[in-house]
C-alpha positions in Angstrom: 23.1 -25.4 6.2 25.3 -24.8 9.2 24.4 -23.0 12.0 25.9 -20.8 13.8 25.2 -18.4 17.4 26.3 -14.8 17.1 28.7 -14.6 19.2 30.7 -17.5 17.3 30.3 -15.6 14.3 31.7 -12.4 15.9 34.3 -14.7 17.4 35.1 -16.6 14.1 34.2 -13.8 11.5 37.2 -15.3 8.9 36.3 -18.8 9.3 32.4 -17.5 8.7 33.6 -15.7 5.4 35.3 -18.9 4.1 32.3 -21.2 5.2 29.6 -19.0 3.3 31.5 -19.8 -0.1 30.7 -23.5 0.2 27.3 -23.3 2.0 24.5 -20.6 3.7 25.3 -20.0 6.9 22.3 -19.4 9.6 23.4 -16.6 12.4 21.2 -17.3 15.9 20.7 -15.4 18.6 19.2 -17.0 21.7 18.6 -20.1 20.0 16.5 -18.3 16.6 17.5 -17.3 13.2 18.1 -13.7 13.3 20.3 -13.7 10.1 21.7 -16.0 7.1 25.1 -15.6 5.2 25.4 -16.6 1.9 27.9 -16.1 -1.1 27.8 -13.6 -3.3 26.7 -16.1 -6.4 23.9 -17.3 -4.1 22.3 -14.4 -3.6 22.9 -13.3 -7.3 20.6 -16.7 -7.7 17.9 -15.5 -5.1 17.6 -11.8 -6.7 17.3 -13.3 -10.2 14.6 -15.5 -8.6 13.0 -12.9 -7.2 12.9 -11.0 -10.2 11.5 -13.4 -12.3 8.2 -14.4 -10.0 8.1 -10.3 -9.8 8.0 -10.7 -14.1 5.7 -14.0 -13.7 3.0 -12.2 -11.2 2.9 -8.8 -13.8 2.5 -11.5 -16.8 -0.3 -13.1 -14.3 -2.0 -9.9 -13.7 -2.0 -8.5 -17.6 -3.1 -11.7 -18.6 -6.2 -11.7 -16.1 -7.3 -8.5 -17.2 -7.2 -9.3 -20.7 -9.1 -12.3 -19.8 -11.7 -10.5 -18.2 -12.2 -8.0 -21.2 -12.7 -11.0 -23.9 -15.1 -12.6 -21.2 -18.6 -12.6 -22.6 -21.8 -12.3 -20.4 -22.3 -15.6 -20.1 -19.1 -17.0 -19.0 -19.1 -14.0 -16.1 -21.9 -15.6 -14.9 -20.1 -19.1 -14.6 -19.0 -20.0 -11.0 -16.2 -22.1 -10.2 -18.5 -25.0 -9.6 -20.0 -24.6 -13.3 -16.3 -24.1 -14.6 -15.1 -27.6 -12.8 -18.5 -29.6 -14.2 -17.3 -28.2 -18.0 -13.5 -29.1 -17.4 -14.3 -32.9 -16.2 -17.0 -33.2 -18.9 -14.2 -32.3 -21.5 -11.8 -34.9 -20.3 
């Protein structure tokens, strides 16, 4: 990733527009990030990314619940210690 201050990128804005089609571009401003550039397919990539760990965490979440209501009495009452002794034993 190249980095850049922002007063190069103000300076070089074109030359910044051409860059972020090959590679992200970081924008600093007294020596931190404050900013990063990338190309349109890039951040089509990130939203699709983040849309499918926003799926995976609802398909987490529905399948806990469902878990909990199938759970009987007895498993409730295991604790994570009882639940690691019964996962080595099976192995």
């Amino acid at each position: 990733m190249i980095t850049m201050t922002s007063v190069e990128a103000q300076n070089r804005f074109g030359q910044l527009l051409d860059t972020v089609q090959r590679e992200a571009v970081a924008i600093t401003r007294h020596g931190r990030p404050t900013a990063f550039i990338v190309s349109p397919q890039e951040m089509d990539e990130l939203l699709d990314s983040r849309r499918k760990r926003s799926k995976a965490v609802v398909d987490l979440e529905v399948w806990s619940a469902q878990a909990k209501k199938r759970a009987t009495p007895a498993s409730a009452a295991l604790t994570d210690q009882d639940v690691n002794l019964l996962v080595h034993e099976t192995r």
